[in-house]
C-alpha positions in Angstrom: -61.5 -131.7 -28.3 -61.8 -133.7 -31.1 -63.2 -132.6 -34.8 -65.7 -134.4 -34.4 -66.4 -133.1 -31.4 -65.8 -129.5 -32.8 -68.0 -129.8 -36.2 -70.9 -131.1 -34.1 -70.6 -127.8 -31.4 -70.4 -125.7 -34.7 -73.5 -126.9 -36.2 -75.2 -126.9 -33.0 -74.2 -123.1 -33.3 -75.1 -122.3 -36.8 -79.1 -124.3 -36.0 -79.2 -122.1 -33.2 -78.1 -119.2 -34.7 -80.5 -119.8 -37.7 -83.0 -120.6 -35.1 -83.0 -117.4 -33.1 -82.6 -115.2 -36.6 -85.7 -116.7 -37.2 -87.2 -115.7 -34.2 -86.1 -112.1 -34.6 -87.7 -112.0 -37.8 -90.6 -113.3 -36.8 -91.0 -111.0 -33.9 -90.8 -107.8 -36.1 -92.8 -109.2 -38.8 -95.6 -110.2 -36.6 -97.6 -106.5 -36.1 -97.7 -106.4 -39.7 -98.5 -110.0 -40.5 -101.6 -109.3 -37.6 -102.6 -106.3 -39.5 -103.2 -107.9 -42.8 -104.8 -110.7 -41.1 -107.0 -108.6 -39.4 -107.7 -106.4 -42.5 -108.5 -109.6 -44.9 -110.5 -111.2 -42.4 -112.8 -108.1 -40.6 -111.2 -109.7 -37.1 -111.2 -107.7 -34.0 -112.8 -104.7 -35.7 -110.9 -104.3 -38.1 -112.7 -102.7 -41.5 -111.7 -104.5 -45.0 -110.7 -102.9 -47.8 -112.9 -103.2 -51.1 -112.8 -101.7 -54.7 -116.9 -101.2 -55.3 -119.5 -101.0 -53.0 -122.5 -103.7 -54.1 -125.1 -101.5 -54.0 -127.5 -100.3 -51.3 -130.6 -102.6 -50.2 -133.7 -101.9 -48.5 -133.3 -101.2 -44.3 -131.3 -98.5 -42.3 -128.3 -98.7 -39.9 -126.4 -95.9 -38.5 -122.7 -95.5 -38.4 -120.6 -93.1 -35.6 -117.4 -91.3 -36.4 -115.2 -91.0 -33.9 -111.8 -89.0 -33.8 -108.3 -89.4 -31.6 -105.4 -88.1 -31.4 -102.1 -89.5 -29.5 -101.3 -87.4 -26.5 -97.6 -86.7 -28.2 -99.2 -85.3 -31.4 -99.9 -81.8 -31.4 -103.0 -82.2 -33.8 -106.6 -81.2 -33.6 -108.2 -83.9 -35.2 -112.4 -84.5 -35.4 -115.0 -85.4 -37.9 -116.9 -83.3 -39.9 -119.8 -85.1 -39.1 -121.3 -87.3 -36.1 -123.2 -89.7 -37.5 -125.0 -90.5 -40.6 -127.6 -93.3 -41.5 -127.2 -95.1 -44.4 -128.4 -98.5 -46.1 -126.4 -101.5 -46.1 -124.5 -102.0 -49.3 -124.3 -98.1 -50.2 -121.4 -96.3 -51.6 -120.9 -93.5 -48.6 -118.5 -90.3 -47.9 -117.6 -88.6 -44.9 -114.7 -86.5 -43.9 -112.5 -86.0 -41.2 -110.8 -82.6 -40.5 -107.3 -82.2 -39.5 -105.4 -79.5 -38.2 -101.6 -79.5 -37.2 -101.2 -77.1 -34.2 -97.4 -76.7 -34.3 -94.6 -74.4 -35.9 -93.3 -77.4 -38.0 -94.5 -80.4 -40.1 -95.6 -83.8 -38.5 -96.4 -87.0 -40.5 -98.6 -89.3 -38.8 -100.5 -92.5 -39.6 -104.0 -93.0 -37.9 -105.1 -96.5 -36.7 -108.7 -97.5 -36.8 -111.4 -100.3 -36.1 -114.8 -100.5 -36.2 -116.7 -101.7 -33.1 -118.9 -103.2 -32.2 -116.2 -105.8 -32.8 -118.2 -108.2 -34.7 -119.3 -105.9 -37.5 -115.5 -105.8 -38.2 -116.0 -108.0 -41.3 -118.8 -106.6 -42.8 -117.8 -102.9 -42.5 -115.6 -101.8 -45.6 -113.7 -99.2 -46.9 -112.8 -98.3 -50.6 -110.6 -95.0 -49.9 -109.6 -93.8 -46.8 -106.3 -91.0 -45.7 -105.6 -93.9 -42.8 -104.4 -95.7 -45.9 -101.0 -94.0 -46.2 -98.8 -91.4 -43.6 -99.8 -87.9 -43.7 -98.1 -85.0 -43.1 -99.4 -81.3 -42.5 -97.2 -78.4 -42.6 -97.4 -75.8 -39.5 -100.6 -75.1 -38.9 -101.9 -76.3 -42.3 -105.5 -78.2 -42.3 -106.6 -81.0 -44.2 -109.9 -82.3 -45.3 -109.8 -86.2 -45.1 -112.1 -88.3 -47.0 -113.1 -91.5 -46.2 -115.6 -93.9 -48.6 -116.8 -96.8 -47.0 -120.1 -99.3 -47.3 -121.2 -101.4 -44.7 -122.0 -105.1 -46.7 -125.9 -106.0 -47.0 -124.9 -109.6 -45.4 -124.8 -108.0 -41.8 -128.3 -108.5 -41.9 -127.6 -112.5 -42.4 -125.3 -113.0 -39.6 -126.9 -113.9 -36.3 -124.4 -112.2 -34.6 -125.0 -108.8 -36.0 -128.4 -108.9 -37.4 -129.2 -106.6 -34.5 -126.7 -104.4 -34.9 -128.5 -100.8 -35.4 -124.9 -98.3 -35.0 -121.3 -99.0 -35.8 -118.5 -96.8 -34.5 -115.8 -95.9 -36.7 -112.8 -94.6 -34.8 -109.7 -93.5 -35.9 -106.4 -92.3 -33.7 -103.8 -90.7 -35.0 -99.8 -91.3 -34.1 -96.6 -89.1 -34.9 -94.6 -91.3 -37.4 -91.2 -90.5 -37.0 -90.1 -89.8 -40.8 -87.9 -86.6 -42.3 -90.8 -85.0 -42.3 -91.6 -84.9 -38.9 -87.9 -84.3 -37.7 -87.2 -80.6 -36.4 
């Protein structure tokens, strides 16, 4: 083979090296490149995050807390309320009520959306424990506030104009951390 040959099956190599490093990277960036999206944009049910609420105006709608836990997690996990009614644009707390059931700590991380799926983008939350990993000692419980508003401009979206109850949902997964290690 000549050099030539050989430097042109070497930088055929290193493009398709580079090329599938890229691809790697790309594949385990990709869940959390989605979740941003989904969080800055209110897609798929997915709740944005916000600093203030704007303020409540005039009408009603209802929202419905709903509470999971991962089959592998040895947590009793439910809110401490059902369902409360509140006015678009209001500043509003609930909590959730966590209890780990087991002889050891577990950290876990809960995942949530909002449905129906449309509302997504209207429905936001200014503190919330599914923000950050949380970990409960053996049978230790934990009260877990969340403070959300659902935006006044539902109202102006012919898609959820109508919309008279949003489910919040949250599921909880064991994150594998010291923590959680036996």
């Amino acid at each position: 083979m000549t050099t030539a040959a050989a430097q042109r099956n070497n930088r055929v190599a290193l493009i398709t090296a580079i090329i599938a490093l890229a691809a790697l990277g790309m594949a385990f960036a990709s869940v959390p490149l989605y979740r941003a999206f989904c969080s800055l944009t209110g897609w798929d049910g997915t709740p944005r995050r916000a600093e203030r609420a704007p303020g409540a105006v005039a009408g009603q709608i209802g929202v419905r807390f709903d509470a999971n836990v991962h089959p592998g997690l040895p947590w009793k996990f439910e809110p401490m309320q059902n369902t409360v009614r509140i006015a678009p644009g209001a500043r509003t707390q609930i909590f959730y009520k966590a209890t780990n059931l087991s002889n050891h700590a577990i950290t876990a991380q809960a995942a949530y959306n909002v449905t129906p799926d449309t509302v997504g983008e209207y429905f936001n939350k200014i503190q919330c424990f599914c923000f950050n990993e949380q970990t409960l000692k053996p049978h230790e419980t934990a009260i877990m506030p969340v403070i959300f508003f659902v935006d006044p401009k539902i109202r102006d979206d012919e898609d959820t104009r109508t919309v008279d109850e949003i489910t919040l949902s949250y599921t909880f997964y064991p994150v594998e951390t010291g923590a959680s290690a036996r």
